[in-house]
C-alpha distance (Angstrom), angle and dihedral (degrees) to the residues before:
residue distance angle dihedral
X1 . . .
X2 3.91 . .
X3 4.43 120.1 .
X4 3.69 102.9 -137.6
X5 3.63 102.4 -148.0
X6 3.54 127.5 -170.4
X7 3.43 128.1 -133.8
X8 4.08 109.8 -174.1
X9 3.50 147.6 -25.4
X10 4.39 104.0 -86.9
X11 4.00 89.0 -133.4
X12 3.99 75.6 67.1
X13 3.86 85.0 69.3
X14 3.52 119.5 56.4
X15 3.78 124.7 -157.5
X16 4.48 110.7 -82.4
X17 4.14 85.0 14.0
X18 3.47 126.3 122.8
X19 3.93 124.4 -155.7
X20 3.60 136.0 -162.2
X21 3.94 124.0 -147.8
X22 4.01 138.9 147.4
X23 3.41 138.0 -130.4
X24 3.90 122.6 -166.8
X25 3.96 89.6 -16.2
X26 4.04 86.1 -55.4
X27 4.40 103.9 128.7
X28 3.99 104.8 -141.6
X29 3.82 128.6 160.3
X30 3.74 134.0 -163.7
X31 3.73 137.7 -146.4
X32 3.21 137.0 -148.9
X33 3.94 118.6 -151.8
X34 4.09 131.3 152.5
X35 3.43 89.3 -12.6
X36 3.76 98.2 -53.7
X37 4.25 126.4 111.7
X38 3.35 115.8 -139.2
X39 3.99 125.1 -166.3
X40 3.66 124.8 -156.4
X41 4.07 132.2 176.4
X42 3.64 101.0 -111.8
X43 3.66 96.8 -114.3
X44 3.54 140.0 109.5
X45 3.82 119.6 -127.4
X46 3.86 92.9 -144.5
X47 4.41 98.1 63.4
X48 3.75 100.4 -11.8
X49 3.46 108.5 -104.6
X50 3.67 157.7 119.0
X51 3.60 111.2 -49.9
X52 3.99 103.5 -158.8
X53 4.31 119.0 44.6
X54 3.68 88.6 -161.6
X55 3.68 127.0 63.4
X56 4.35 105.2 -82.3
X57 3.65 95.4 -16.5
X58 3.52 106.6 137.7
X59 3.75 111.2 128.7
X60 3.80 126.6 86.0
X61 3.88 112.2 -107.1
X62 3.80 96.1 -84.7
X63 3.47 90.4 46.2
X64 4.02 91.7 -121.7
X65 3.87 97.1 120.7
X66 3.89 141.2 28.1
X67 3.73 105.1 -108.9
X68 4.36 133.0 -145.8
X69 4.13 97.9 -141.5
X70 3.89 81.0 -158.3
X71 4.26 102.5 56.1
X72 3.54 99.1 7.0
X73 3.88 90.6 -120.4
X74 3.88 119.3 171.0
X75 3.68 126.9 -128.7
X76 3.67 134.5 -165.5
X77 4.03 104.2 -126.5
X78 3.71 100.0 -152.6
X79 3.78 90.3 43.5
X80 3.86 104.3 21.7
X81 3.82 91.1 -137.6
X82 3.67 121.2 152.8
X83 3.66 106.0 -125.8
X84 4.00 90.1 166.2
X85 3.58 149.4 27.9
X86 4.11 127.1 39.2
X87 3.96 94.0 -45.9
X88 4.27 91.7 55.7
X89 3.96 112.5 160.5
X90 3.90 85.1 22.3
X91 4.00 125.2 117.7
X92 3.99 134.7 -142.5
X93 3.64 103.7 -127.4
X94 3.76 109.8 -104.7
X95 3.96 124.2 -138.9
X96 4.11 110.7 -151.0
X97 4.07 110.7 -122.6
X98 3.49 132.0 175.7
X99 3.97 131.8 -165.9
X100 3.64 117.4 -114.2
X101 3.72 128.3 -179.4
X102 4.20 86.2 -29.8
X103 3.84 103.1 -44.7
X104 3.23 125.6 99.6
X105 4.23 109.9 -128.4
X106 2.81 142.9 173.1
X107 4.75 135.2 -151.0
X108 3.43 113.9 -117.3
């Protein structure tokens, strides 16, 4: 049987904000956009690793895109497809969450 684990409180997560956490050593981050959370391994497809080099900065400047801080590659954030940069047609691997009584979780 699945262990729903939460991971934080969704007022943590404001709306076009990213977040970066860990769970057993594994690097994910969520995103918050029109009302939906989505939750990404933090790793880039192109070399495998961290997308952000600051602290939960991992959107693009106008906060349209999930950006590598490394390559500069582009990312959908509902989708997590790489529409730019040297991983194009590529896709962050995405890690299924739901919201349950106001914290984001995920089944492990």
């Amino acid at each position: 049987m699945a262990t729903v684990t939460p991971l934080f409180h969704i007022s943590e997560l404001t709306e076009n904000s990213a977040k970066g956490l860990e769970l057993n050593q594994r690097k994910l981050f969520a995103v918050s956009r029109q009302g939906q959370v989505y939750l990404y391994e933090n790793r880039c497809p192109h070399k495998g690793i961290p997308l952000e080099w600051l602290p939960d900065t991992f959107l693009a400047t106008e906060k349209q895109y999930i950006q590598c801080s490394t390559h500069g590659a582009l990312f959908t954030i509902d989708q997590g497809l790489c529409i730019a940069g040297p991983c194009s047609g590529a896709s962050l691997t995405s890690v299924a969450c739901e919201i349950i009584d106001g914290q984001v979780c995920i089944r492990e």
